[in-house]
Residue frames as qw, qx, qy, qz and C-alpha x, y, z in Angstrom:
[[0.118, 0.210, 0.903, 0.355, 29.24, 52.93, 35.18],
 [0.180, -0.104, -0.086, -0.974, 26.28, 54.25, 33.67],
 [0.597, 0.116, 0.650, -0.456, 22.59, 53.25, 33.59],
 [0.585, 0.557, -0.379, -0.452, 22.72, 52.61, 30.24],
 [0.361, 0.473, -0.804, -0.005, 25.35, 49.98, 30.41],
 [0.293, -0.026, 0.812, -0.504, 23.14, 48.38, 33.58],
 [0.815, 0.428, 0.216, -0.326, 20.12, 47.92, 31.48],
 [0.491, 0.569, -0.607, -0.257, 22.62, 46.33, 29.11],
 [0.313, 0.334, -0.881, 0.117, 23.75, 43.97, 31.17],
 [0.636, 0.121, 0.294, -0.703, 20.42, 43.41, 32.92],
 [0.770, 0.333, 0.064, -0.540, 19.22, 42.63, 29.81],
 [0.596, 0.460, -0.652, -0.085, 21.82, 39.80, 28.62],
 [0.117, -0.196, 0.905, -0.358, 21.87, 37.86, 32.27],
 [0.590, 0.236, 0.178, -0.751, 18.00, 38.18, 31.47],
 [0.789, 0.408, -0.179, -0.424, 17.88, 36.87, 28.59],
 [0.249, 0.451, -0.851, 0.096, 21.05, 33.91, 29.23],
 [0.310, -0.034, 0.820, -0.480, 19.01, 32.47, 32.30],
 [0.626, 0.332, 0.317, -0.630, 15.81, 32.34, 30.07],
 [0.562, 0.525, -0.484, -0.417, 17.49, 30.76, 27.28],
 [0.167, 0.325, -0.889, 0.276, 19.44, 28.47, 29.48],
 [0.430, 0.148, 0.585, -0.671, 16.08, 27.74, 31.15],
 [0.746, 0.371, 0.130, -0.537, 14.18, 26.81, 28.21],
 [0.384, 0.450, -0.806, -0.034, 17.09, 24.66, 26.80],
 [0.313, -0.210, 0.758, -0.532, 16.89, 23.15, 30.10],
 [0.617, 0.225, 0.439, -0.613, 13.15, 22.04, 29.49],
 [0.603, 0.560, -0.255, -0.508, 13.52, 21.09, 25.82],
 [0.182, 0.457, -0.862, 0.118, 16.48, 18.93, 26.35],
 [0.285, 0.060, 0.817, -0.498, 13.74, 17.02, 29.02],
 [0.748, 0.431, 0.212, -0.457, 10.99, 16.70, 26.81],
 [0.530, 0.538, -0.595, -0.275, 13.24, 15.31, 23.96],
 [0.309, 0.373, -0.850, 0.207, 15.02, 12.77, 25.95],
 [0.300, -0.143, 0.650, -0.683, 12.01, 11.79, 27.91],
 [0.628, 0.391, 0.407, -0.536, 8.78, 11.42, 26.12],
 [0.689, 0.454, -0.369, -0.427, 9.36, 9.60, 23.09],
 [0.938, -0.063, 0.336, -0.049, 8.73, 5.42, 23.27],
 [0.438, -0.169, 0.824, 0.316, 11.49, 2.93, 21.92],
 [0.291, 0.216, -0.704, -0.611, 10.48, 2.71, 17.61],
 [0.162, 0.002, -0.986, 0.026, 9.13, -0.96, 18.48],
 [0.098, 0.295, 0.737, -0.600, 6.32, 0.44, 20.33],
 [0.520, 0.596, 0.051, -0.609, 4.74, 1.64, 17.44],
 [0.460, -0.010, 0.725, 0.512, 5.18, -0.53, 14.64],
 [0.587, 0.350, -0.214, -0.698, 4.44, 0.60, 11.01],
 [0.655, 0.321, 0.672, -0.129, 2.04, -1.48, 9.02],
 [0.295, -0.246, 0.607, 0.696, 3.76, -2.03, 5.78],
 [0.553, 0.559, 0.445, -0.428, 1.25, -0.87, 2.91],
 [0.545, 0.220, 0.685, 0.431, 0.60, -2.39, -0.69],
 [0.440, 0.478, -0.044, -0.759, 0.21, -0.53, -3.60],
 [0.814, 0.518, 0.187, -0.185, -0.87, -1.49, -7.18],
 [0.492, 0.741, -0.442, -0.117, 1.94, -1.06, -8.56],
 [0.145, -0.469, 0.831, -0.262, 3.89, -3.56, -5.86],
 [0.697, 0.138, 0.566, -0.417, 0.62, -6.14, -6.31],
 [0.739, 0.630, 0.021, -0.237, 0.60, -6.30, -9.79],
 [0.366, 0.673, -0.617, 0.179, 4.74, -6.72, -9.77],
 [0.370, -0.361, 0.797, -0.313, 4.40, -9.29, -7.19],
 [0.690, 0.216, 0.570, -0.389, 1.99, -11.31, -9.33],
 [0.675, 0.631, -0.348, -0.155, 3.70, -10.65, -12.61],
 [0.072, 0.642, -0.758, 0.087, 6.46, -12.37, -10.94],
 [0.275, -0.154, 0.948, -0.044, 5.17, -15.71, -10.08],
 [0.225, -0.068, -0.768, -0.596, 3.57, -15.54, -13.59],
 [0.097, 0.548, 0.821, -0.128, -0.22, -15.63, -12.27],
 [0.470, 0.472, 0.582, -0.466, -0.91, -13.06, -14.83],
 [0.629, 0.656, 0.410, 0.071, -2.60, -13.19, -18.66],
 [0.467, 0.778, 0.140, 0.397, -0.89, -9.71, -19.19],
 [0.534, 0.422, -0.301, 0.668, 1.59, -7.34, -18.43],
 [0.141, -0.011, -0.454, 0.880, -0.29, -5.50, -16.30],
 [0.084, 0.679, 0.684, -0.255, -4.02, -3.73, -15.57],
 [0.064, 0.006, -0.056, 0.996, -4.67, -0.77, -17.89],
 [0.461, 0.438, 0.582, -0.507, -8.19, 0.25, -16.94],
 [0.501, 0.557, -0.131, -0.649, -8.64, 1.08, -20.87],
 [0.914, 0.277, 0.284, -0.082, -8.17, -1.85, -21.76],
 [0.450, -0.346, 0.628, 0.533, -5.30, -3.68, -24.50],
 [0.532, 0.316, -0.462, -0.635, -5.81, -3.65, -28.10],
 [0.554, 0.362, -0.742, -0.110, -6.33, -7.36, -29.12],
 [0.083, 0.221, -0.797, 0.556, -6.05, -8.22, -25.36],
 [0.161, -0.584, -0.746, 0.275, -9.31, -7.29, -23.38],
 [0.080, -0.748, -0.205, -0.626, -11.56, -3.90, -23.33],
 [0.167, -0.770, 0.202, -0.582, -10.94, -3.20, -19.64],
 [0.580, 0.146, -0.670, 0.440, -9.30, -3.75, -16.45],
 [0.463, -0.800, -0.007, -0.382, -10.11, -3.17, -12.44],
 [0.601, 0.067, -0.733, 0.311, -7.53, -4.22, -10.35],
 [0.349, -0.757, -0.191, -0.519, -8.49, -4.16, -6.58],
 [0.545, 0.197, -0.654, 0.487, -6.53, -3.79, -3.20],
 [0.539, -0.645, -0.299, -0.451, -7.58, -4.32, 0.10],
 [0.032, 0.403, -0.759, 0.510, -6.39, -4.65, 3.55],
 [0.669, -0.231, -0.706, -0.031, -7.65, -7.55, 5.52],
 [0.601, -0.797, 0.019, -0.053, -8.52, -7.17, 9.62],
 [0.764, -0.431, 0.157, 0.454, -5.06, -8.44, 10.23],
 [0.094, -0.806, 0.339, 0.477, -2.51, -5.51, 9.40],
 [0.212, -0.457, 0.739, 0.447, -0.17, -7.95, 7.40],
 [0.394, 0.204, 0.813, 0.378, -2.53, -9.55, 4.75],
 [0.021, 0.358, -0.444, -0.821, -3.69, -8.08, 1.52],
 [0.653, 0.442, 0.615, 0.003, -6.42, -8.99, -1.50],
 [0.038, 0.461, -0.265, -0.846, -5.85, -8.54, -4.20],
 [0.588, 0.511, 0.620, -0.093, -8.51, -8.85, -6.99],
 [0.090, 0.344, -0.415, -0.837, -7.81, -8.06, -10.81],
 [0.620, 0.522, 0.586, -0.022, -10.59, -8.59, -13.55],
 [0.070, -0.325, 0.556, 0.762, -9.97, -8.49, -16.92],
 [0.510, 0.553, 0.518, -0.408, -12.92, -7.78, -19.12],
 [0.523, 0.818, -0.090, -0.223, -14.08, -7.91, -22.76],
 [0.517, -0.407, 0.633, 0.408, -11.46, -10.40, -23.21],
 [0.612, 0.422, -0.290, -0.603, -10.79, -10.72, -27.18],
 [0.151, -0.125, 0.980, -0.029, -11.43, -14.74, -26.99],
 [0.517, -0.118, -0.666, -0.525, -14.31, -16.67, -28.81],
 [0.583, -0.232, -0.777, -0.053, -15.22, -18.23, -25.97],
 [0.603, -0.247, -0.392, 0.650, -14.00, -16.65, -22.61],
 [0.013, -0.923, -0.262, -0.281, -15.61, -12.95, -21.71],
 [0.396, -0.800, 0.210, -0.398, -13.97, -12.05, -18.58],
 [0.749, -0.052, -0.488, 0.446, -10.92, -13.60, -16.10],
 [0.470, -0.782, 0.060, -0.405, -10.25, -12.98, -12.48],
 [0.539, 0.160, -0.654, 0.506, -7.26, -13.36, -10.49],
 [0.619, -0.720, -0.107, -0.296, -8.20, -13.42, -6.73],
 [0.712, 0.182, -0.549, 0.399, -4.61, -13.71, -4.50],
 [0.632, -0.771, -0.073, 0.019, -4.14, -13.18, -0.92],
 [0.430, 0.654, -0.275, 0.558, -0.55, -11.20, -0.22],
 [0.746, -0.590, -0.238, 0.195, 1.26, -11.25, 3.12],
 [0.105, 0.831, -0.410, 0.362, 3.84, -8.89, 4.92],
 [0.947, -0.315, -0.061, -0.011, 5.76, -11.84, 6.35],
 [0.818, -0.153, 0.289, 0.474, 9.61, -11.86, 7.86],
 [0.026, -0.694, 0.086, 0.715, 10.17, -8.05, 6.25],
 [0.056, -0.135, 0.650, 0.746, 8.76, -9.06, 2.78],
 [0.634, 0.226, 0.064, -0.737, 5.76, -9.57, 0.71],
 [0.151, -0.086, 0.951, 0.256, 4.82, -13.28, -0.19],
 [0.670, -0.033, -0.297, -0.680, 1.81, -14.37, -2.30],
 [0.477, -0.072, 0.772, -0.414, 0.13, -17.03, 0.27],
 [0.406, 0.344, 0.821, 0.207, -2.67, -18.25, -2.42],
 [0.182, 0.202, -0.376, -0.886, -4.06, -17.63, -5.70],
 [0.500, 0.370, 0.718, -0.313, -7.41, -18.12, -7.73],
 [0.186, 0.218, -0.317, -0.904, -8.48, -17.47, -10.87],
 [0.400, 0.260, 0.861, -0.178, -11.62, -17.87, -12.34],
 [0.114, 0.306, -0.169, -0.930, -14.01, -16.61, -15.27],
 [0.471, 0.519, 0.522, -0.486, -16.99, -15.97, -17.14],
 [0.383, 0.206, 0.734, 0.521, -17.88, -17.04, -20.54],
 [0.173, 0.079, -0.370, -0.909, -19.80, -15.26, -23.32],
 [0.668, 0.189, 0.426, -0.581, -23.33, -15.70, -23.74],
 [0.925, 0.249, -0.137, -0.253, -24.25, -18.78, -25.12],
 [0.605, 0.384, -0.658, 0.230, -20.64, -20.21, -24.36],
 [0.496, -0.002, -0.695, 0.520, -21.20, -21.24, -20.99],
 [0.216, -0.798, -0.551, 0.113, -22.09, -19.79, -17.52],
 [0.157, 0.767, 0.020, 0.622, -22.12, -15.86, -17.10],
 [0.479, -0.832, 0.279, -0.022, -20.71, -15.71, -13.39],
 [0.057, -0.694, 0.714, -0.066, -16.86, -15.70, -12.14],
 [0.982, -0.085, 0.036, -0.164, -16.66, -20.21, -12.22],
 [0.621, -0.314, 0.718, -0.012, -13.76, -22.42, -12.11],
 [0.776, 0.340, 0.520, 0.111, -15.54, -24.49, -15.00],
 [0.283, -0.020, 0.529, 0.800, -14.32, -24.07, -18.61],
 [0.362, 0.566, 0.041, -0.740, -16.02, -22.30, -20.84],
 [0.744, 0.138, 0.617, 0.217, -17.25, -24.17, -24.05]]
């Protein structure tokens, strides 16, 4: 046998033990160090689009939806706003609808608290409230009517 054919085979027991070695190690880090799912829960997160479809559904709002430019006919503009609360699993949401086209009635405001409860999304409580036109009333967010 030459030396050729020894550095050949050198280099393939070499390179078997080093593979077989670092398998070795990988295989232990996989099956070791990662926690059970559970230990980490995700924290399910609202968008707008899932706020606004949760609220179209139990009819608590005016319009189809929030375009910030406003509707013809409808209102001149929209903000809708989502927040997370300290606790992970509850939501605000806050839409205002402005530049409503109403004689009386400037501005409405839906104010709803959203929960991740039991692997869904319920709407815990609404509000709504709004602000009249000058001279029709008062000019903050109120409960009262407008006259």
């Amino acid at each position: 046998m030459n030396h050729k054919n020894n550095l050949y085979i050198v280099l393939a027991v070499t390179t078997a033990l080093l593979l077989g070695i670092g398998s070795y190690f990988v295989f232990v880090e996989i099956t070791e160090s990662p926690l059970p799912a559970t230990e980490f829960p995700l924290t399910p997160y609202l968008t707008t689009d899932m706020a606004l479809s949760l609220l179209q559904e139990k009819e608590l709002l005016f319009f189809t939806g929030c375009v910030l430019e406003g509707e013809p006919h409808s209102y001149q503009s929209c903000v809708i706003e989502v927040s997370q609360e300290e606790n992970q699993w509850m939501w605000i949401v806050t839409i205002t609808y402005d530049g409503l086209f109403d004689d009386s009635i400037r501005a409405t405001r839906i104010k709803a608290t959203i929960a991740y409860q039991d692997d869904q999304w319920i709407v815990r409580e609404s509000s709504e409230t709004q602000k009249c036109w000058p001279g029709r009333g008062h000019q903050e967010f109120s409960t009262e009517f407008c006259i």
